[in-house]
C-alpha positions in Angstrom: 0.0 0.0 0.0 1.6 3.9 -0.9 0.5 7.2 -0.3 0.5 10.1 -2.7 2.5 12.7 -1.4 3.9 16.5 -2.7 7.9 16.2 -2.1 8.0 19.2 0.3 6.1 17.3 2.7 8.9 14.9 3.1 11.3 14.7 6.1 14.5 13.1 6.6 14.3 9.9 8.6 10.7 9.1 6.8 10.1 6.3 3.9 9.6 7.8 -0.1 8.9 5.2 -3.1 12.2 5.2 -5.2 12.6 2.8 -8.4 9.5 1.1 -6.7 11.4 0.1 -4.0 10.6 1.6 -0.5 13.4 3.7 0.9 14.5 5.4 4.4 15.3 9.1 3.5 18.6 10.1 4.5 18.7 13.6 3.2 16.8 16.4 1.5 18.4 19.9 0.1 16.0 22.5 -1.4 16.5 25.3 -3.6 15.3 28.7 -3.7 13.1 29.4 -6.3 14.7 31.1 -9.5 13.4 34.0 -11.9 12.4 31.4 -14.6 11.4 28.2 -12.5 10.0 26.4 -8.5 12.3 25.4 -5.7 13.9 21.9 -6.4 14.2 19.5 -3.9 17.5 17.1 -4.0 16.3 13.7 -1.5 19.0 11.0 -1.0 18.1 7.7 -0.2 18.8 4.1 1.0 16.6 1.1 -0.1 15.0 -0.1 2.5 15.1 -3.9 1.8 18.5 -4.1 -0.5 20.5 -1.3 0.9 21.1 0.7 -2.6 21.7 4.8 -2.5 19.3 6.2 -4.3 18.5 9.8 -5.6 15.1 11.6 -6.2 15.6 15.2 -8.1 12.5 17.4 -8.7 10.0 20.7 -7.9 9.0 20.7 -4.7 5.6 20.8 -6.0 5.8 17.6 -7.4 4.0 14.4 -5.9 5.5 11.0 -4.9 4.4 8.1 -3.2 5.1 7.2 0.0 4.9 3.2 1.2 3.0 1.9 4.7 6.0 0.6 6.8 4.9 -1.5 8.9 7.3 -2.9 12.4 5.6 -6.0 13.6 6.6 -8.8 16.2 6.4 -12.1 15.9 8.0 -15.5 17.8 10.8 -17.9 16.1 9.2 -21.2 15.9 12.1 -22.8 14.6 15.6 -22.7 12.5 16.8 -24.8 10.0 19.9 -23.8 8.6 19.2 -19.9 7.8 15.4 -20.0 7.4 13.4 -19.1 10.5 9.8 -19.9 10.7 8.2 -17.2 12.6 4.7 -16.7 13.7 3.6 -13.2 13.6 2.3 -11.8 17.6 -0.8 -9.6 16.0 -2.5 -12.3 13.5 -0.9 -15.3 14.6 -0.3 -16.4 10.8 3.2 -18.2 9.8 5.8 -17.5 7.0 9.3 -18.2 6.5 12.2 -15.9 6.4 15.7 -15.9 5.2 18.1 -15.0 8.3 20.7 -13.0 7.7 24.7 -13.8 8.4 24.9 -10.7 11.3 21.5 -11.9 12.5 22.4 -15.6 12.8 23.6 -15.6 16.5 20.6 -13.1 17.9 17.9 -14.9 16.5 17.1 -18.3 18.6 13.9 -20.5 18.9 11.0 -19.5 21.5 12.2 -15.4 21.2 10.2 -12.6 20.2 11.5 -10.7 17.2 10.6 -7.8 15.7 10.3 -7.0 11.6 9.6 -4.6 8.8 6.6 -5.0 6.3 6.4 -3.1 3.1 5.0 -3.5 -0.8 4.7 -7.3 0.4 8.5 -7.4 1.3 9.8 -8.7 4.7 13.2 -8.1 6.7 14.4 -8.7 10.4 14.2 -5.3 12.3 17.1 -6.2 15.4 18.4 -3.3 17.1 
């Protein structure tokens, strides 16, 4: 699910819709407006799920989307090899995800966990 925004709205720290892949935004410059033209806006980015920079450059004026990002908890069931089976805390439904290498030693069976949710994507949230 996204949400039609105008770029000006944005702040840094907040999620925008880059290359249809949802995206933390790490920066935003603006420009004063010129004699012939709007304020630009210059918004640097990191994917959200694949850890790509990214770069949005455009009028202020302009709209973008912005994605629901979700932070949900849910219990490890079990691990086989890296695949965790988790159980989600709000819904109780089950899915599968792929653990990562500098997750392997924090994530054990019976603990809560928390994760991120976005365009249908999933990805461990430890802190």
């Amino acid at each position: 699910m996204k949400i039609q925004v105008e770029i000006k709205e944005l702040k840094e720290g907040k999620y925008v819709i880059v290359d249809d892949e949802p995206c933390v935004i790490k920066s935003i410059s603006k420009s004063k407006p010129g004699k012939h033209g709007s304020a630009k806006a210059r918004i640097d980015v990191i994917g959200l799920f694949d850890g790509q920079k990214r770069s949005i450059i455009g009028p202020v004026s302009d709209k973008t989307y912005v994605p629901v990002v979700e932070r949900k908890n849910a219990q490890v069931l079990s691990l086989s090899g890296n695949i965790a089976q988790l159980m989600d805390m709000g819904d109780f439904s089950t899915f599968e995800m792929t653990v990562p290498e500098e997750y392997k030693e924090r994530i054990v069976e019976g603990e809560e966990v928390s994760y991120l949710t976005a365009m249908g994507k999933m990805k461990f949230d430890l802190r």
